[in-house]
N, C-alpha and C positions, 0 to 999 in steps of 0.2 A: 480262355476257351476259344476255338478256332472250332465254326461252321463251315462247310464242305459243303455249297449247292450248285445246282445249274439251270438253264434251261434246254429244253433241246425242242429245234423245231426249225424254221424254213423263213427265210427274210428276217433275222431275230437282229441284224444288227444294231436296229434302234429301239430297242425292247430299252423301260426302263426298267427292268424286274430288276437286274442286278442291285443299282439305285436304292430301290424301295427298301430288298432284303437289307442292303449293309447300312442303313440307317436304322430298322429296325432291332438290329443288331447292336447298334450302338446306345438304344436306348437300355440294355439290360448289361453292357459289358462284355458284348458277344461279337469277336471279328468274325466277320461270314466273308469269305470268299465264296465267288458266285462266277461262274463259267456260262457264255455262250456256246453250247454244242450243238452244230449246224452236219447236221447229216448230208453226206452227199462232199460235202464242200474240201474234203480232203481224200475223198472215194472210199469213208467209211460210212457204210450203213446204219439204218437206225436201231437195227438188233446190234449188230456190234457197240453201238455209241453206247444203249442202254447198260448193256452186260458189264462195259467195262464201269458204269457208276455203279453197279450193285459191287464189285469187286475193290474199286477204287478210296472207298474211304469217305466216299459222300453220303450224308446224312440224308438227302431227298433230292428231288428235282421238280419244275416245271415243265409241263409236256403244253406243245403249243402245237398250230396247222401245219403240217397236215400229221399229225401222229395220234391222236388223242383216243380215234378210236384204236388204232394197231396196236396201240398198248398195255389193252385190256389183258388178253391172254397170257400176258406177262405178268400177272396181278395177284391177290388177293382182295377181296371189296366183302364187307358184310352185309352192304343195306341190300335188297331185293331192288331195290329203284334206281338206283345205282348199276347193278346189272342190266335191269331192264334200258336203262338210259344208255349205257354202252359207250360211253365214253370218260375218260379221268384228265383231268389235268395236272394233278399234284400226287404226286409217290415220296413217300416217306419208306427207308431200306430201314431192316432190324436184323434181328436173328432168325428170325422163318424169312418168307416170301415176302417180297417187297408190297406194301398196301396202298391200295390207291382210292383216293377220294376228289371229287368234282366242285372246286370251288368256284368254278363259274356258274354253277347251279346254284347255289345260294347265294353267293355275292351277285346276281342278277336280283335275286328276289331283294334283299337290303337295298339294290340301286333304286329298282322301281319304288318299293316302299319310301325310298328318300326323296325321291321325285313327286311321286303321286299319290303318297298315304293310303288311305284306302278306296282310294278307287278303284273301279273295279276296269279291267282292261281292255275290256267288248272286245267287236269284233278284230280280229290281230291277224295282219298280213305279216308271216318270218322268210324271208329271206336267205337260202342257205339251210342245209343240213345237214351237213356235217356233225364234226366235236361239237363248238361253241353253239352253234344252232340246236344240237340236241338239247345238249344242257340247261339253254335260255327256253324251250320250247317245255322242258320238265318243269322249268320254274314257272311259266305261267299257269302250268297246271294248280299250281300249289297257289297262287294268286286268281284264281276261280276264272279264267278263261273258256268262255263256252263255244265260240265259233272261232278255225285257225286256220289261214290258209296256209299255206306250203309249197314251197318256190322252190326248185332246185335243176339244175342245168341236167341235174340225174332220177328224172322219175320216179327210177327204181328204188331208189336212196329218201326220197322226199317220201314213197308211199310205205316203206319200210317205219319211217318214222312215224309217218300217222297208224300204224297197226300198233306200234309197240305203245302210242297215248292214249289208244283207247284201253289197251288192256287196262290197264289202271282207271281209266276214266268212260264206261263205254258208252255216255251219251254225249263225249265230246263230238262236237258237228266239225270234223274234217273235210277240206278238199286240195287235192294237189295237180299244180302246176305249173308247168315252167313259162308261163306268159304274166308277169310280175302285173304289169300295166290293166290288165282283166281284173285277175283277181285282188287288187286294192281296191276298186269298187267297193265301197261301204263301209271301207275297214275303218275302224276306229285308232289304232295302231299299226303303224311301221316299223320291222325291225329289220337291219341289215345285220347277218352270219356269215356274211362273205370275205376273202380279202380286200375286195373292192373297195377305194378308195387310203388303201394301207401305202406308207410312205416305199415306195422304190414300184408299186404297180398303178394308182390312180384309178378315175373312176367313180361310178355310182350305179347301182342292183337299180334304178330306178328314176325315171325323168321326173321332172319338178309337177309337170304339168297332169303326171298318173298319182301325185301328192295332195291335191287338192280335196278337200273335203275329211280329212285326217283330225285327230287332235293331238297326239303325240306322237313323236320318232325317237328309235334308241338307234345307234350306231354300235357293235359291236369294236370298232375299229378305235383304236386309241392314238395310233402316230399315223398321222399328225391328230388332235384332237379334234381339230374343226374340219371335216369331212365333208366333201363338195354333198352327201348326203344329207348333212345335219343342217350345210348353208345353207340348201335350198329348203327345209323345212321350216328352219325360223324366219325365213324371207315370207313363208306361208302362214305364218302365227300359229304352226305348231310348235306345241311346247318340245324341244328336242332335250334329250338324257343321251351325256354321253357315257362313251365308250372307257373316260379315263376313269368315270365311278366306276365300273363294273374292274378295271384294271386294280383300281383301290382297295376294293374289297375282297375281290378273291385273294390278294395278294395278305391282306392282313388274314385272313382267315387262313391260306398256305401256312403262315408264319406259325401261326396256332401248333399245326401240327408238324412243323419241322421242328421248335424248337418248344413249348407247352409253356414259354416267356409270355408275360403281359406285356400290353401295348398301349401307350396315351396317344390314341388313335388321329387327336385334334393335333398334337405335337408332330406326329409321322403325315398326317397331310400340309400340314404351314411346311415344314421340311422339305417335302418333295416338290409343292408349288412354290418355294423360294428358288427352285432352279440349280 
């Protein structure tokens, strides 16, 4: 049996998603072929790129930055929260409309919970609102978040996303800003949704010295893993949560619904950390 997937999205040369699936694959006797599709990069769009994998023969894809939310309207989604969230990262094609589901939304909530049990996540400076910033912002809802600040270079986009967490949540205490270094005042939590610090841009949403007084940091950024963000947090004796859990998990849970195969989840991590 031959799996047909891809990713499509912007800087994805060192994505290791390809990686993760065909090992996966290999755990059930499934060859996955897995495509890098980089819009732009052959002067094909990201509508065309999409169209030709519903046509193409692929079983699903990963959607990464910057497409996550553009690719709703292309969709099918059931959950209400999901909509409200507005952003997908994984499409699985069938016989209707292709369906889309957010596994950076849950696979944040598994990372934190593997990081920090049940603690609870106080006050939380997010970084970024975008796709991935949506997603991770929905899942601290669901991890009882009461106070969130909101950083984003686009106001308009940062305060969009606090109207759409309170509908669900409406005594959650919102404020947005795009002055990163202010609004970490107090926060208990840092989380970076940017590219910043992603291998071929560099970088850091944040000086070492606006980190001070924090107890943990999540990096949404995975390559390279150790993010001049996550160094300077554990130099602070914040407990830092990376970016390659939340990679891990969405990625096992994508697998779910690409292919409905089980996963010896401890065997697909030693595999991928063997290099």
């Amino acid at each position: 049996m031959t799996l047909r997937l891809g990713l499509i999205g912007g800087n994805i040369g060192a994505s290791q998603a390809p990686r993760l699936h065909r090992l996966a694959g290999q755990q059930s006797g499934i060859d996955v072929r897995y495509d890098l599709l980089t819009p732009g990069a052959t002067g094909v769009d990201f509508t065309r790129i999409f169209a030709g994998c519903v046509r193409g023969g692929y079983r699903g894809v990963n959607i990464t930055y910057p497409y996550k939310e553009r690719v709703m309207g292309l969709l099918h989604t059931d959950a209400a929260t999901l909509r409200t969230m507005g952003a997908v990262n994984t499409v699985v094609f069938g016989a209707d409309r292709p369906r889309g589901f957010n596994t950076d939304h849950s696979g944040f909530i598994a990372t934190y919970r593997g990081a920090r049990g049940d603690l609870a996540p106080g006050p939380v400076l997010l970084i970024g609102a975008g796709g991935v910033g949506r997603a991770v912002a929905f899942g601290l809802l669901s991890l009882g978040v009461s106070d969130l600040r909101l950083v984003d270079r686009d106001p308009v986009k940062a305060a969009a996303l606090a109207r759409d967490l309170r509908s669900l949540a409406p005594d959650l205490r919102t404020t947005v800003s795009q002055d990163g270094t202010d609004a970490a005042v107090g926060a208990r939590g840092l989380i970076n949704c940017t590219p910043l610090g992603m291998t071929g841009i560099g970088g850091t949403p944040l000086s070492r010295a606006a980190m001070t007084g924090a107890e943990w940091a999540f990096d949404a950024v995975y390559t390279p893993e150790d993010t001049a963000f996550l160094t300077d947090a554990r130099a602070l004796g914040l407990q830092a949560i990376s970016g390659w859990e939340l990679f891990f998990h969405q990625g096992v849970q994508a697998w779910a619904h690409f292919s409905g195969t089980p996963l010896d989840e401890d065997r697909l991590r030693a595999d991928l950390r063997a290099g």
